[in-house]
Structure formats: C-alpha cells, structure tokens
Rosetta silent file (secondary structure, phi, psi, omega in degrees, C-alpha in Angstrom):
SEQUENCE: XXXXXXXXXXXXXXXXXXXXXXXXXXXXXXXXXXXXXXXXXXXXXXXXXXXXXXXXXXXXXXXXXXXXXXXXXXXXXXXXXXXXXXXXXXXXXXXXXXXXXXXXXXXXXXXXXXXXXXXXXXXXXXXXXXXXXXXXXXXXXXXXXXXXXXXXXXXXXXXXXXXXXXXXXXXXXXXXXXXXXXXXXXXXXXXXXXXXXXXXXXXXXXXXXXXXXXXXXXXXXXXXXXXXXXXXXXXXXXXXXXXXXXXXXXXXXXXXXXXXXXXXXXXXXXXXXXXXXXXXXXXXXX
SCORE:     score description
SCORE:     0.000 S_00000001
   1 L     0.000  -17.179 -149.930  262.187   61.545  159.321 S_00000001
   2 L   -92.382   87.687  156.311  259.410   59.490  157.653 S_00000001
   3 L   128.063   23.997  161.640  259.671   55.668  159.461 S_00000001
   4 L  -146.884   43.413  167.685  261.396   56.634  162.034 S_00000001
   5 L   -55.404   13.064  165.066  258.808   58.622  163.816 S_00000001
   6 L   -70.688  134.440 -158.530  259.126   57.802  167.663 S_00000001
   7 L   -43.327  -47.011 -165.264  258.477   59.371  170.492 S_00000001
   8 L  -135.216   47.849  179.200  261.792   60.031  171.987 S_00000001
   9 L     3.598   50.737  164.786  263.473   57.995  168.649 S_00000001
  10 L  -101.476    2.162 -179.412  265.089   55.771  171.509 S_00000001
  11 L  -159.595  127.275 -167.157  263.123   53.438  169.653 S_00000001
  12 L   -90.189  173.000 -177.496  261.519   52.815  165.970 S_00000001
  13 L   -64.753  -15.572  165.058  257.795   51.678  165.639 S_00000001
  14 H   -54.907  -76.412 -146.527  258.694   48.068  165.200 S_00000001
  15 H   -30.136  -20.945 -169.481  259.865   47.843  168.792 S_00000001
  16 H   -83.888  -42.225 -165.546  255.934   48.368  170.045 S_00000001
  17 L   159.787  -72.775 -140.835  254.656   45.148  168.265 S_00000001
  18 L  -138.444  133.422  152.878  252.500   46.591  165.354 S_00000001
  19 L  -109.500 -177.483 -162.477  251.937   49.510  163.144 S_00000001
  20 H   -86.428   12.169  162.819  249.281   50.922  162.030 S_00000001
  21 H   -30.766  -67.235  147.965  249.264   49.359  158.638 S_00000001
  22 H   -54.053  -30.519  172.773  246.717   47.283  159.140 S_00000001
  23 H   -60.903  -42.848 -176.376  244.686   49.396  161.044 S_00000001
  24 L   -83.290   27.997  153.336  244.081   51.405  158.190 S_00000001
  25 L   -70.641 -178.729 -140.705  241.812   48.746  156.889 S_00000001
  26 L  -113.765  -17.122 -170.519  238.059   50.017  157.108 S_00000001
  27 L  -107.018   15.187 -176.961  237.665   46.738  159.392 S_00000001
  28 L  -119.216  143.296  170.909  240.496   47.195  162.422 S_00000001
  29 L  -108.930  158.153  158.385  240.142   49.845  165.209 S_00000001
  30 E  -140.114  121.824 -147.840  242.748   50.980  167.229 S_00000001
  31 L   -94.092  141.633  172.656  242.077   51.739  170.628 S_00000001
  32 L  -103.413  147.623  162.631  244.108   54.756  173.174 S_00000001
  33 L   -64.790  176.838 -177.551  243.902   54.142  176.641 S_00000001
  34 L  -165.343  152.695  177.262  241.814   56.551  178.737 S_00000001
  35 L   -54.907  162.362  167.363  241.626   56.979  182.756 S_00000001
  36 L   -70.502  104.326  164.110  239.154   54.545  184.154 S_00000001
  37 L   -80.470 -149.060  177.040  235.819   55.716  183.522 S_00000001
  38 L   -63.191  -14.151 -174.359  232.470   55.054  185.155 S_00000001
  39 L  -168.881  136.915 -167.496  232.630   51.440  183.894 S_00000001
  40 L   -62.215  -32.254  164.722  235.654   49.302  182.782 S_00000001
  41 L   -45.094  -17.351 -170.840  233.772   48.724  179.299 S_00000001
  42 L   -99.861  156.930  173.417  234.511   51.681  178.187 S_00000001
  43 L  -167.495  152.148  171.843  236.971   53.105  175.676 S_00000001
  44 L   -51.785  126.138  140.646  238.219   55.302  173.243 S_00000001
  45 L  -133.648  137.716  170.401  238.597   53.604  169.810 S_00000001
  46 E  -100.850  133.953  168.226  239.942   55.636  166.518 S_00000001
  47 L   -87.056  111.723  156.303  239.255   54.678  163.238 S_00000001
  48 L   -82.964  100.297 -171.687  242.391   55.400  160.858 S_00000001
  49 L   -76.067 -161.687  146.719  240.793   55.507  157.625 S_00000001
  50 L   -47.551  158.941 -157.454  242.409   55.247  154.358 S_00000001
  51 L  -137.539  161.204  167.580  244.673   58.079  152.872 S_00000001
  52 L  -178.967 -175.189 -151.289  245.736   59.630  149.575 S_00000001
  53 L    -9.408 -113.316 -177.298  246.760   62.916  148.237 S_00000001
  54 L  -160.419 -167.823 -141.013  247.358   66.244  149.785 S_00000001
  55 L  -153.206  120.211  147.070  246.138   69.687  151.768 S_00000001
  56 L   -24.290  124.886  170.584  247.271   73.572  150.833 S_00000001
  57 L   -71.373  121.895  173.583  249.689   74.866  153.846 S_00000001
  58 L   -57.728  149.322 -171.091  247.599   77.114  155.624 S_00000001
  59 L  -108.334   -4.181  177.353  248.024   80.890  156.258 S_00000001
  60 L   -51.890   88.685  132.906  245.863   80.958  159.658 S_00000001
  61 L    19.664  142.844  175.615  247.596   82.724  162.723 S_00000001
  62 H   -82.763  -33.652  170.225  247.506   80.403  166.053 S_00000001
  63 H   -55.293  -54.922 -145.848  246.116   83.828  167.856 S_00000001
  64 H   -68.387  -51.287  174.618  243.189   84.381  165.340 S_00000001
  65 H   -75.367  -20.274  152.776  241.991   80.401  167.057 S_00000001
  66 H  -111.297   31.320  166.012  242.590   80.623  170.119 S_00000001
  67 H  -120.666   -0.807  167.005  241.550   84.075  171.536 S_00000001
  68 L  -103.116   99.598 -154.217  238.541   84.078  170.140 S_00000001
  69 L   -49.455  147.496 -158.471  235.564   82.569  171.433 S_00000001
  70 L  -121.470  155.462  154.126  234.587   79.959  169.280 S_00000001
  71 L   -82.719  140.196 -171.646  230.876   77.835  169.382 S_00000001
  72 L   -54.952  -62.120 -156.188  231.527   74.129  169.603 S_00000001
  73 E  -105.639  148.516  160.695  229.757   73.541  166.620 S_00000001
  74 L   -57.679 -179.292  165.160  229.711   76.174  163.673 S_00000001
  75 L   -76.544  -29.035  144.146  227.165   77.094  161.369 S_00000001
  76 L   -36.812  -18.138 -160.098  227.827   74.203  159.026 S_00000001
  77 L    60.410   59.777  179.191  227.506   71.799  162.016 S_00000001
  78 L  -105.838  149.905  145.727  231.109   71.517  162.304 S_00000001
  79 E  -109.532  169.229 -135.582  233.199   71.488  165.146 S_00000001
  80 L  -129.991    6.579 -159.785  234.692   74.638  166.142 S_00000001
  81 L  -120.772  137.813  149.019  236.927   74.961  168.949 S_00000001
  82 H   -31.442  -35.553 -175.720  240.473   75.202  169.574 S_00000001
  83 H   -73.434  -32.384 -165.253  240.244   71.731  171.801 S_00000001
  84 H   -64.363  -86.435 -152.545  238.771   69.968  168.235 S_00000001
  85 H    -9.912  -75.474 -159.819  242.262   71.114  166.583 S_00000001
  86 H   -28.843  -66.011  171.671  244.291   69.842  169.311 S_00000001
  87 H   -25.333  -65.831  177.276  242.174   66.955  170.063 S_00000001
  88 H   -55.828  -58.561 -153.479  242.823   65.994  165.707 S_00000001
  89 H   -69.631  -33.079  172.809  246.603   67.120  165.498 S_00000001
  90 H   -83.562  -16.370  179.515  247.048   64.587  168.597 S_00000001
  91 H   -75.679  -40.538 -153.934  245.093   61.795  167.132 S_00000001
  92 H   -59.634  -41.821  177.031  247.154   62.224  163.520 S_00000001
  93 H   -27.675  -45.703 -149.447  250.417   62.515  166.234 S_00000001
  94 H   -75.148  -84.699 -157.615  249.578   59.031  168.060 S_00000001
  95 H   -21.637  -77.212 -168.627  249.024   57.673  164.623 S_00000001
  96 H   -52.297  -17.970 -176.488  252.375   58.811  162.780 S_00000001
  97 H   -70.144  -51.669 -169.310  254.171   57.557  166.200 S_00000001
  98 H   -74.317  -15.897 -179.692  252.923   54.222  165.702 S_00000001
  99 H  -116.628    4.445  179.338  253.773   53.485  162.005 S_00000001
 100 H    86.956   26.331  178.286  256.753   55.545  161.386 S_00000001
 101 L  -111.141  163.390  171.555  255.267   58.080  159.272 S_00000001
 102 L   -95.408  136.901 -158.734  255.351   61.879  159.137 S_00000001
 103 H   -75.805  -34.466  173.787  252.813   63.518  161.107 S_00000001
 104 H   -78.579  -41.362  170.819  251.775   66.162  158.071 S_00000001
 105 H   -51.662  -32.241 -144.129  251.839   63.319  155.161 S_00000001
 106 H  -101.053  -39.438  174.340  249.640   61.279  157.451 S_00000001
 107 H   -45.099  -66.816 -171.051  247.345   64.407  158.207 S_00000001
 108 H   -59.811  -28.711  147.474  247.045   65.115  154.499 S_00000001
 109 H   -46.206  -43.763  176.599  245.917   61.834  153.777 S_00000001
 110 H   -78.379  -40.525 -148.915  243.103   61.692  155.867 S_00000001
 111 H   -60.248  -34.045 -165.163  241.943   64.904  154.978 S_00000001
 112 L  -117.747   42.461 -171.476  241.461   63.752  151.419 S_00000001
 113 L   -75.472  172.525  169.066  240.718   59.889  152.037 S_00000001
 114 L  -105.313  138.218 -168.834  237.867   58.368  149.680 S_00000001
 115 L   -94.205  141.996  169.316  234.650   57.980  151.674 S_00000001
 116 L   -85.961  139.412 -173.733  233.563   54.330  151.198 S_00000001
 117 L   -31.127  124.176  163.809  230.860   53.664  148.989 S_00000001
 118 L    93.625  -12.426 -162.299  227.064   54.053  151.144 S_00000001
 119 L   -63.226  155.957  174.422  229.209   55.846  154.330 S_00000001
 120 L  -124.056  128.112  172.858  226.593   58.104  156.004 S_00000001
 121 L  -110.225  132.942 -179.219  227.972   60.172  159.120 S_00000001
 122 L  -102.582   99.215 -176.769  225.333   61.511  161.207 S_00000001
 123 L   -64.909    5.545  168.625  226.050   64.958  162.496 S_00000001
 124 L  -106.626   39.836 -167.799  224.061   65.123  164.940 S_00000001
 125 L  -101.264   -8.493 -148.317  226.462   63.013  166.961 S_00000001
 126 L   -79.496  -61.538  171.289  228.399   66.081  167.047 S_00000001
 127 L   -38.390  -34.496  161.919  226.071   67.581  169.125 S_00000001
 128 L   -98.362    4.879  156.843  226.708   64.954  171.949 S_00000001
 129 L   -64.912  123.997 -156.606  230.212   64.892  171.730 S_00000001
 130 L  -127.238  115.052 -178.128  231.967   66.039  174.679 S_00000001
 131 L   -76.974   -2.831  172.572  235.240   67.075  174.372 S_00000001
 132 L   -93.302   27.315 -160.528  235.427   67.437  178.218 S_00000001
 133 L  -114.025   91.387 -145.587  234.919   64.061  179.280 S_00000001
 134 L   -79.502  139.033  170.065  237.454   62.953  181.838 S_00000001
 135 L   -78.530   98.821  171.644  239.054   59.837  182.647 S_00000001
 136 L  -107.293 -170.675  160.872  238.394   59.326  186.808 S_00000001
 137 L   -56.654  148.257  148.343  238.141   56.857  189.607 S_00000001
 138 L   -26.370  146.983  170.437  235.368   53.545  189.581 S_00000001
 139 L  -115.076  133.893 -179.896  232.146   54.856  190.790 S_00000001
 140 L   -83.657  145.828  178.749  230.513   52.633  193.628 S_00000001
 141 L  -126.569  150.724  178.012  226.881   52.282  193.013 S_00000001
 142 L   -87.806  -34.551 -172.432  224.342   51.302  195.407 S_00000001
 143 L  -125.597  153.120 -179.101  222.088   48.802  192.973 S_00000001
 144 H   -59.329  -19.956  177.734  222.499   46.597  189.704 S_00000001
 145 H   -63.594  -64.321 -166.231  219.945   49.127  188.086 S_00000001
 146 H   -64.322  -38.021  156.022  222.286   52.513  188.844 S_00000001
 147 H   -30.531  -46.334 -162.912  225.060   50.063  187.557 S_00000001
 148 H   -97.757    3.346  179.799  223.832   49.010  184.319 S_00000001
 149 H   -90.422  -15.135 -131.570  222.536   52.730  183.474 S_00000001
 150 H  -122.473   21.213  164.419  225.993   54.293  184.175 S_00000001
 151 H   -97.364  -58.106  146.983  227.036   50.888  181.565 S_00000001
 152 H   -23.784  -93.174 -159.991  224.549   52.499  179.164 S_00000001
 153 H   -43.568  -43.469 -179.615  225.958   55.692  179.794 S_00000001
 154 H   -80.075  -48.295  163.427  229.408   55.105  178.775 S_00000001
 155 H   -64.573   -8.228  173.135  228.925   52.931  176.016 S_00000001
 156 H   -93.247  126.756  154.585  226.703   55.559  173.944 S_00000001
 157 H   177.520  -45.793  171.075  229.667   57.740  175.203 S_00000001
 158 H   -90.917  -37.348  168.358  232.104   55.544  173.746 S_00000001
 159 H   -26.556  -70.720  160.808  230.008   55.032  170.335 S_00000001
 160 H    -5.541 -101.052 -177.117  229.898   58.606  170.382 S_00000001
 161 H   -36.440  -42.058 -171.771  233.497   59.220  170.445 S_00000001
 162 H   -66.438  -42.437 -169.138  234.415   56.083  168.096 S_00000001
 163 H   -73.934  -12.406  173.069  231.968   57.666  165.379 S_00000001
 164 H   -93.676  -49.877  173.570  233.158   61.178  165.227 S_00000001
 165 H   -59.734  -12.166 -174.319  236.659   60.402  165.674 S_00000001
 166 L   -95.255  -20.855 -143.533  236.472   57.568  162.707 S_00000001
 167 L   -84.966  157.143  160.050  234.398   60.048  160.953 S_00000001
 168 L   -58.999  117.021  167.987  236.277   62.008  157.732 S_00000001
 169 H   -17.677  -57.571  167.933  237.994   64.762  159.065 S_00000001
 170 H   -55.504  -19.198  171.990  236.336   67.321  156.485 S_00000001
 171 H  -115.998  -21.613  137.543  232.981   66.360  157.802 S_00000001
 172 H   -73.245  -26.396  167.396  233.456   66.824  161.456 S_00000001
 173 E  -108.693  153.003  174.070  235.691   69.849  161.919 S_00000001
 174 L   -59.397  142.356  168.821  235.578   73.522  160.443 S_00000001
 175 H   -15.170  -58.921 -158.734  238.106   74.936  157.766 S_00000001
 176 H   -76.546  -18.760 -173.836  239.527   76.887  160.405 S_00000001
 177 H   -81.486  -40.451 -157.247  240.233   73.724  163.280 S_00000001
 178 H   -76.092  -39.039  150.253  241.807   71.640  160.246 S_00000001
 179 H   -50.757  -20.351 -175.569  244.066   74.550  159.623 S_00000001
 180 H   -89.982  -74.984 -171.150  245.218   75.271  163.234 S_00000001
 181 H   -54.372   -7.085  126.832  245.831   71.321  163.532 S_00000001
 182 H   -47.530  -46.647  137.098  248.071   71.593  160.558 S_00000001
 183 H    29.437 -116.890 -164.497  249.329   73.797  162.404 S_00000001
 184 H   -91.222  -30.522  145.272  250.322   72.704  165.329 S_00000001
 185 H   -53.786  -28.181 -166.227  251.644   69.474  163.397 S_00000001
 186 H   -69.905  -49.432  171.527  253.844   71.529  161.313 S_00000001
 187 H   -60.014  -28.400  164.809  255.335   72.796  164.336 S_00000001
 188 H   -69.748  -31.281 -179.065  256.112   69.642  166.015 S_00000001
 189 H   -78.414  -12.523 -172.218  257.743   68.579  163.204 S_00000001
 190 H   -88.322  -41.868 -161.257  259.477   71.928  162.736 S_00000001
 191 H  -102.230    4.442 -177.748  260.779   71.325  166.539 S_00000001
 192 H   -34.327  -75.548 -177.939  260.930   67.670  166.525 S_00000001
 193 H   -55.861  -46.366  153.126  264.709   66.715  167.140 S_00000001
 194 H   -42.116  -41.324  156.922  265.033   69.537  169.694 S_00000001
 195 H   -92.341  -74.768 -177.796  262.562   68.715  171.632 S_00000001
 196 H   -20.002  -88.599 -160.817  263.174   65.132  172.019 S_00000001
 197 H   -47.287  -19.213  166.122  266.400   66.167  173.666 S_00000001
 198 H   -76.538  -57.940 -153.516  264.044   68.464  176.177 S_00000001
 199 H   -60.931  -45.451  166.758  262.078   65.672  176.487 S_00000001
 200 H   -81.557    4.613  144.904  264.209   63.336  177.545 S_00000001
 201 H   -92.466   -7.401  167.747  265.619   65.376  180.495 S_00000001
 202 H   -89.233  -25.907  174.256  262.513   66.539  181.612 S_00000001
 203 L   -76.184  120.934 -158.022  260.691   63.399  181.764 S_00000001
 204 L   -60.801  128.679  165.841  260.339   60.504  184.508 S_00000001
 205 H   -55.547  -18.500 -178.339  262.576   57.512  184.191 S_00000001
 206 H   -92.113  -23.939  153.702  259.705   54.867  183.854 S_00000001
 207 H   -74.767  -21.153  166.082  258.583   56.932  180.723 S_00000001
 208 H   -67.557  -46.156  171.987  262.003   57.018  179.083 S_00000001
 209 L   -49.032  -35.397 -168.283  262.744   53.210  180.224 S_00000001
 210 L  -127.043   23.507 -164.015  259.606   52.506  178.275 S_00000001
 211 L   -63.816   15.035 -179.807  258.747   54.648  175.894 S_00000001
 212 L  -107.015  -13.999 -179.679  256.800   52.549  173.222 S_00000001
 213 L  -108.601   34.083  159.149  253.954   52.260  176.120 S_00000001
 214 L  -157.443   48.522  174.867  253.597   56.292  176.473 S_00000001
 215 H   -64.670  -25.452  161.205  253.610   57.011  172.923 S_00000001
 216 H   -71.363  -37.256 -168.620  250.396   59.334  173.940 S_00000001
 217 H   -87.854  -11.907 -164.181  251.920   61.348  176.682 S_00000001
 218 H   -91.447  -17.971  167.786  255.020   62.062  174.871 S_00000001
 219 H   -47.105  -65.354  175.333  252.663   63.210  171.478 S_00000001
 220 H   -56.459  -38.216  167.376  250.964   65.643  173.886 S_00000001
 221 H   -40.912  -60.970 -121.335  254.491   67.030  175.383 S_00000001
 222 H  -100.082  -74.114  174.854  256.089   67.394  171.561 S_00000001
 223 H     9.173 -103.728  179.161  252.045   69.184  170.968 S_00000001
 224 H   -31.189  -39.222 -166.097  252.284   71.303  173.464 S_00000001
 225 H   -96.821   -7.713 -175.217  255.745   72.265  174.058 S_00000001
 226 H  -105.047  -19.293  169.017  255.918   72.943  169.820 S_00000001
 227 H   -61.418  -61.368 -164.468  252.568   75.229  170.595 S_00000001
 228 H   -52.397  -64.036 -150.497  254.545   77.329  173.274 S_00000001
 229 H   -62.726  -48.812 -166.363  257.594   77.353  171.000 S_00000001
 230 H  -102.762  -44.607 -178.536  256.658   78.104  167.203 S_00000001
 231 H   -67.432  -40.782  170.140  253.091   79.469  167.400 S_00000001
 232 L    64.982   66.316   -3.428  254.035   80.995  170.674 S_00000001
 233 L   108.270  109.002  155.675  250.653   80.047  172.258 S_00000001
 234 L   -69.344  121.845 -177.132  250.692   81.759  175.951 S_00000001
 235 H   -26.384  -73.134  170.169  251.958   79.146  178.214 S_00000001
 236 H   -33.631  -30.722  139.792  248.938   78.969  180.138 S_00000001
 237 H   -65.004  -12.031  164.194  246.726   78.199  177.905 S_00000001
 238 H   -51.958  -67.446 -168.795  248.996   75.658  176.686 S_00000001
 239 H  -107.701    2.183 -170.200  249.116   73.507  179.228 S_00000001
 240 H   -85.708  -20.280  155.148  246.051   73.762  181.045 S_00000001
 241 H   -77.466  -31.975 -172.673  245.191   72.027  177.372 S_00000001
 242 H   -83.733   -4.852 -167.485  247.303   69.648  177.480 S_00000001
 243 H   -86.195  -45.371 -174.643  246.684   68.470  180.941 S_00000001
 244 H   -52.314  -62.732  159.281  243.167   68.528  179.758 S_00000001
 245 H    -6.773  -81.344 -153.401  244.343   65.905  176.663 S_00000001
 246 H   -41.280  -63.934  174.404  245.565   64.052  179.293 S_00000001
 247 H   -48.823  -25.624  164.751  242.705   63.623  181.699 S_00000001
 248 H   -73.075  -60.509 -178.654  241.084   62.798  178.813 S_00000001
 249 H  -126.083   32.856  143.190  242.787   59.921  176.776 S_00000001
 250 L  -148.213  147.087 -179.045  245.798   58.848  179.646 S_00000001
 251 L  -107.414  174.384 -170.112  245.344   57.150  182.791 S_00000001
 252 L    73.006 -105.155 -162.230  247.141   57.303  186.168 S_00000001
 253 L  -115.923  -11.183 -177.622  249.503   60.136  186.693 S_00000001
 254 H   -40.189  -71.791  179.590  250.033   61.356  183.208 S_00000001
 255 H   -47.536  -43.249  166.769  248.076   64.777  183.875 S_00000001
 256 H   -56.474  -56.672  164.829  250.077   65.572  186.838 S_00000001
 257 H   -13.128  -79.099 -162.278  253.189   64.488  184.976 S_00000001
 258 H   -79.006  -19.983  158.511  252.659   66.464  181.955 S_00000001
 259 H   -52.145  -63.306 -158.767  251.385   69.854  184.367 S_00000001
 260 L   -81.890    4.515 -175.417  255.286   69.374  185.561 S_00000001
 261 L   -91.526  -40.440 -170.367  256.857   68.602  182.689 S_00000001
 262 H   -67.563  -29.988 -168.793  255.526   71.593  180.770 S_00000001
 263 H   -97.209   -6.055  176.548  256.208   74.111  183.675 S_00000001
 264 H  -102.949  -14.551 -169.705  260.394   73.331  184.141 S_00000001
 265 H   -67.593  -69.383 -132.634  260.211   73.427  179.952 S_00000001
 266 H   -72.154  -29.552 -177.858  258.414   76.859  179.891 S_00000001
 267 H   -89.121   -4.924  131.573  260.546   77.992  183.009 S_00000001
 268 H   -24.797  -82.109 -156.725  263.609   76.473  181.280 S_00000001
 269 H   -62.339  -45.533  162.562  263.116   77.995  178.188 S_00000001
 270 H   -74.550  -19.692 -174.129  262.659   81.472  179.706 S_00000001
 271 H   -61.632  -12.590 -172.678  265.546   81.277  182.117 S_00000001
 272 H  -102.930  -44.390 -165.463  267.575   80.440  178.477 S_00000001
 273 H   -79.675  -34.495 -176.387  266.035   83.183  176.273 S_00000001
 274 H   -65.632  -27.352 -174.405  266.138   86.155  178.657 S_00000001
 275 H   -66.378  -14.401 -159.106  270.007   86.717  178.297 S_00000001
 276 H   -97.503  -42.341  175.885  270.115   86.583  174.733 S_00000001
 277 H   -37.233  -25.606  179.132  266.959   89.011  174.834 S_00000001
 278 H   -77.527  -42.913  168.558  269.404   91.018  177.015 S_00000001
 279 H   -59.730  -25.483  171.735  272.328   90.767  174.294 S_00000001
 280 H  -101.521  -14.630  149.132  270.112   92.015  171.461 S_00000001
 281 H   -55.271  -70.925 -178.010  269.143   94.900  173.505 S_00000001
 282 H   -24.368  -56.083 -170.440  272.828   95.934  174.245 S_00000001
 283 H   -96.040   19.020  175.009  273.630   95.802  170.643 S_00000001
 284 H   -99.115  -37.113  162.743  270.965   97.453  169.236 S_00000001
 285 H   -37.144  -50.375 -147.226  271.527  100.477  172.507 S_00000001
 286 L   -87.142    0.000    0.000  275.070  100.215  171.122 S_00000001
C-alpha cells in the first residue's frame, strides 16, 4: 500500500503537485483549508515534523474512549477527549494521502520524532484550544475597530491551532487519545480497499472527478466509515463527529455531504448484514 496512498487510488500523490517531503522540513508548513472564518486571514496550518522509529499496537477498546466522559485536558495537561484522537488520526490521514505513505508508519514516526534542540511547547496553549471552532459565513461589522479585533481574534486562534497541532504528539495528547488514534488508523487501513469501492458510489461526481482537491473529505469518510465498521463505534456518534471534522477543517458543502454520505453507508451496510444475521440464526436454530 505504502506510495500509493490516495484517496479513492483513482490517483497517486504525484497527480496533486507535491508531497509532503518537503514539508517535513522544520521550516515548511502545510496548510488544510477550513470554512471561511470571521476573517479571510485565517487558517489552519500543520506542522509535519520529522519521523523515526516506532509505537507498541495498543490493546485499548474504542468503547472504553468514547462512552466515557472525558476532561479536555487530563491531569498531566494533556488532551483528553475522543475529538483529540480523531482530530490526530485525521491529521496523520491527510498527511499519508499526500505523500504516499502508510497512515500507521507515518503515525509512528511522529510519535517518536526527535524534538529539535531548544524546542519549548507551552501547554498552556492547550488550555485555549478549541476543538469546536467552526468554519462559517464572513461576519459584517459595523466599524474598522470591531474589524480589526475579530482580525486579532482569529489570528491568536490560528497561532493557537498551528502550535498545538505542530506540537509533538506525546506532549499534547494523553496515552489513551494516541492509542484510540492508532486505532482508528489501523482500521482504515484494515478497511481501506473496501471502502474505496463504497466510496466511490456513494460520493458526488465533482468529488470523484477531482479527487486530489478533497483529499480531506474523503480521509474523514475512510475515518469514519472504518470507526462504524471495525471498532463498531454507534453510528451516531460517528457521524455527528465527522460532520463536526468537517465544519471544522472543510469549506462549502462538505458537512452536509459527508452527513449523507455516511447515512446511505450505515443504511447500506445494515440493509446488507441483516440477511446474513438472519442465515446464522437459521443454522444455528437448525
């Protein structure tokens, strides 16, 4: 699988332009799109640091993280939530999409990157990070003042986000979100070929026609739809995350999209599973 990693492998990672080779110098960014936020300045950018050796497979349950309320941040000053996991497992996703890599190698790398000499991360950054922070419409303002605060506002919003997402993995999330986002990669990767063929009948012709410019929404689909499947994740919680993704780091129509894409999969997928659920009754009766 490893360099031929594409969303709906109608295409390899040359075809977008760039991989993320370079990017994983300490002095390149790489930016995701995001709905239009209060001011056009703003954006998402991830740091992909450097990568090297490797991560234990985890024994954590999918249940044990997400039925239990969790505190954003832990007592380490970690975060702590089910949304962190996701949030990670979808960055490492985008990532392995764009260079052709495997989505678990590329995990295990960061996790164990070499911090560069002098980095400091300041955890209380943590504290203002808001994993709920939605991609909307332009906001009209009446004066150049309420303009230039709600310019203010977004860029420490967007600092924010670049320094905790750039940050080493091991120093922003808890034990347990770096296991559940192993996870939830393992499972995409477990359901990978198989879902691409879901994907691409479920999915809008201007994202198939194009697929190297929605390399995000289809990462959250293969997410999501590999949550429902191998972890077995109740749909509803499922996608009401994933929508959430969406609203978050894709603009336009993605979150509606990706609501309807998720709901003919899961009502696919039971309309295919109850008969044989019916057939393994019979012969176990019989």
């Amino acid at each position: 699988m490893e360099g031929t990693f594409s969303p709906l492998c109608l295409h390899s990672h040359r075809s977008i332009g760039f991989t993320l080779v370079d990017s994983l110098r300490p002095t390149n960014l790489v930016s995701l799109r995001t709905g239009n936020k209060r001011s056009s300045s703003s954006s998402l950018r991830l740091f992909l640091s450097p990568t090297r050796s490797a991560l234990r497979t985890p024994t954590i349950s999918a249940e044990e993280v997400k039925d239990v309320p969790m505190p954003k941040i832990d007592k380490s000053g970690r975060l702590s939530s089910p949304r962190a996991a996701r949030e990670l497992a979808l960055v490492i996703l985008y990532a392995a999409c764009l260079e052709g890599s495997d989505p678990i190698r590329l995990f295990e790398k960061r996790i164990n990157a070499r911090r560069e000499p002098g980095y400091e991360f300041d955890k209380s950054s943590l504290l203002e990070y808001n994993h709920m922070s939605f991609g909307g419409p332009p906001v009209k303002t009446e004066t150049k003042e309420e303009e230039d605060e709600l310019v203010r506002h977004d860029e420490k919003e967007s600092k924010i986000e670049a320094e905790v997402l750039s940050a080493p993995p091991k120093l922003v999330y808890s034990k347990l979100v770096l296991r559940f986002a192993k996870k939830l990669l393992a499972a995409v990767v477990d359901k990978w070929d198989s879902h691409v063929v879901i994907i691409e009948k479920i999915s809008p012709p201007d994202w198939k026609s194009a697929p190297a410019g929605r390399i995000l929404e289809f990462s959250i689909l293969h997410l999501a739809m590999s949550e429902v499947a191998v972890l077995e994740t109740r749909h509803p919680i499922v996608i009401n995350e994933a929508v959430d993704l969406a609203k978050r780091f894709c603009d336009g129509s993605a979150p509606r999209i990706i609501n309807g894409c998720l709901r003919t999969f899961v009502k696919d997928r039971a309309t295919t599973s109850t008969p044989q659920a019916l057939e393994l009754k019979q012969e176990v009766s019989v």
